[in-house]
C-alpha positions in Angstrom: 103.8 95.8 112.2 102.1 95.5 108.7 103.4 93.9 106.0 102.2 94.4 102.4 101.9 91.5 99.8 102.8 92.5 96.5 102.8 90.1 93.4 105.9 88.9 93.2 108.2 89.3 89.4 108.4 86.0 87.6 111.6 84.5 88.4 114.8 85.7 85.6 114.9 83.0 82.7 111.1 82.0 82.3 110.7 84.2 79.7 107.6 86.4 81.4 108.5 89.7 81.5 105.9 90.1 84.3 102.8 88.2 85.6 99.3 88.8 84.5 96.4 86.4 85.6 92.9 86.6 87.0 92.2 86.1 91.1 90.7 82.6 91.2 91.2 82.5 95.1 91.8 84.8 97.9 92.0 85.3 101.7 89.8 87.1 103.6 89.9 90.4 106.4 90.3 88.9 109.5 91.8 85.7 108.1 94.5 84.4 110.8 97.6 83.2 108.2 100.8 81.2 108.9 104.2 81.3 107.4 103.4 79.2 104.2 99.5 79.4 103.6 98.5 80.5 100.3 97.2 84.0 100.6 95.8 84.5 96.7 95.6 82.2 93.5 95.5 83.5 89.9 95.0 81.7 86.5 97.6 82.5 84.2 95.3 81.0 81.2 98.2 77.9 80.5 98.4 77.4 84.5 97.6 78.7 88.0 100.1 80.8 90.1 99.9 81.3 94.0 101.4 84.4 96.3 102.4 82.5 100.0 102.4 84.4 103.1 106.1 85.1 104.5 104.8 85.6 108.3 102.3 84.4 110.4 99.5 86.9 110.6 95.9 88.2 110.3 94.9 89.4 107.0 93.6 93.4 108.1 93.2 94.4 104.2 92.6 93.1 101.0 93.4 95.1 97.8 92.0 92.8 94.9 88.2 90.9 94.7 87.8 87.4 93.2 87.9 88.1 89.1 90.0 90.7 88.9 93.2 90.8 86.7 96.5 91.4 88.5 100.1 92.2 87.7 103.1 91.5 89.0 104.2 94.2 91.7 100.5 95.3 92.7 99.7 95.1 96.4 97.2 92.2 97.1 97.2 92.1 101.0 98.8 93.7 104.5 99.5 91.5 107.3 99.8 92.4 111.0 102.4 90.4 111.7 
Protein backbone atom coordinates (compact mmCIF):
# COMPACT_ATOMS: atom_id res chain seq x y z
CA UNK A 1 0.00 0.00 0.00
CA UNK A 2 1.32 3.60 -0.73
CA UNK A 3 0.84 6.33 1.32
CA UNK A 4 1.33 9.96 0.09
CA UNK A 5 2.93 12.73 2.31
CA UNK A 6 1.39 15.91 1.95
CA UNK A 7 2.38 19.09 3.91
CA UNK A 8 0.43 19.27 6.56
CA UNK A 9 -2.04 22.85 7.36
CA UNK A 10 -0.62 24.86 10.19
CA UNK A 11 -2.49 23.92 13.20
CA UNK A 12 -5.95 26.46 13.85
CA UNK A 13 -4.90 29.52 16.11
CA UNK A 14 -1.19 30.20 14.91
CA UNK A 15 -2.17 32.73 12.81
CA UNK A 16 -0.62 31.01 9.34
CA UNK A 17 -3.14 30.73 7.01
CA UNK A 18 -0.97 28.06 5.30
CA UNK A 19 2.76 26.99 5.35
CA UNK A 20 5.27 28.26 2.89
CA UNK A 21 9.15 27.49 3.38
CA UNK A 22 12.12 26.25 1.37
CA UNK A 23 13.25 22.20 1.46
CA UNK A 24 16.39 22.42 3.66
CA UNK A 25 16.36 18.59 4.05
CA UNK A 26 14.83 15.55 2.53
CA UNK A 27 14.68 11.73 2.29
CA UNK A 28 15.72 9.84 -0.34
CA UNK A 29 14.10 6.91 -3.03
CA UNK A 30 14.82 3.88 -1.44
CA UNK A 31 15.14 5.36 2.04
CA UNK A 32 13.79 2.60 4.63
CA UNK A 33 11.64 5.05 7.20
CA UNK A 34 10.02 4.38 10.63
CA UNK A 35 7.07 5.60 12.35
CA UNK A 36 8.53 9.02 13.67
CA UNK A 37 11.66 9.84 11.34
CA UNK A 38 11.73 13.05 9.84
CA UNK A 39 10.95 12.66 6.20
CA UNK A 40 11.48 16.61 4.92
CA UNK A 41 12.71 19.86 6.71
CA UNK A 42 11.76 23.40 5.47
CA UNK A 43 12.85 26.96 6.63
CA UNK A 44 10.10 29.08 7.24
CA UNK A 45 12.58 32.28 7.20
CA UNK A 46 11.78 33.01 11.40
CA UNK A 47 12.15 28.99 12.04
CA UNK A 48 12.43 25.49 10.57
CA UNK A 49 9.35 23.09 10.21
CA UNK A 50 9.59 19.22 9.74
CA UNK A 51 6.90 16.72 8.01
CA UNK A 52 7.32 13.05 10.20
CA UNK A 53 6.56 9.82 8.66
CA UNK A 54 3.17 8.19 10.11
CA UNK A 55 4.32 4.45 9.11
CA UNK A 56 7.20 2.55 8.83
CA UNK A 57 8.21 2.34 5.21
CA UNK A 58 10.53 2.82 2.19
CA UNK A 59 10.48 6.03 0.59
CA UNK A 60 9.51 4.79 -3.48
CA UNK A 61 8.99 8.63 -4.68
CA UNK A 62 9.98 11.89 -3.92
CA UNK A 63 7.99 14.93 -5.26
CA UNK A 64 10.11 18.02 -4.17
CA UNK A 65 14.38 18.56 -4.58
CA UNK A 66 16.41 20.36 -1.89
CA UNK A 67 15.66 24.34 -2.53
CA UNK A 68 12.48 24.28 -3.64
CA UNK A 69 9.55 26.25 -1.96
CA UNK A 70 6.61 24.22 -0.73
CA UNK A 71 3.07 24.83 0.52
CA UNK A 72 1.08 23.45 2.78
CA UNK A 73 -1.13 20.51 1.11
CA UNK A 74 1.46 19.65 -1.71
CA UNK A 75 2.54 16.02 -1.90
CA UNK A 76 6.26 15.63 -0.76
CA UNK A 77 6.66 11.74 -0.66
CA UNK A 78 4.74 8.10 -1.08
CA UNK A 79 5.55 5.37 1.26
CA UNK A 80 5.06 1.63 0.76
CA UNK A 81 4.03 0.85 3.80
Amino acid sequence: MIHQVVLPEPEPNTGFSSLVGQVISLVKEGDKVSKGDQLVEFDRGQDAFGVTSEHDGVVVKVHTELGKTITSGELVVDIEV
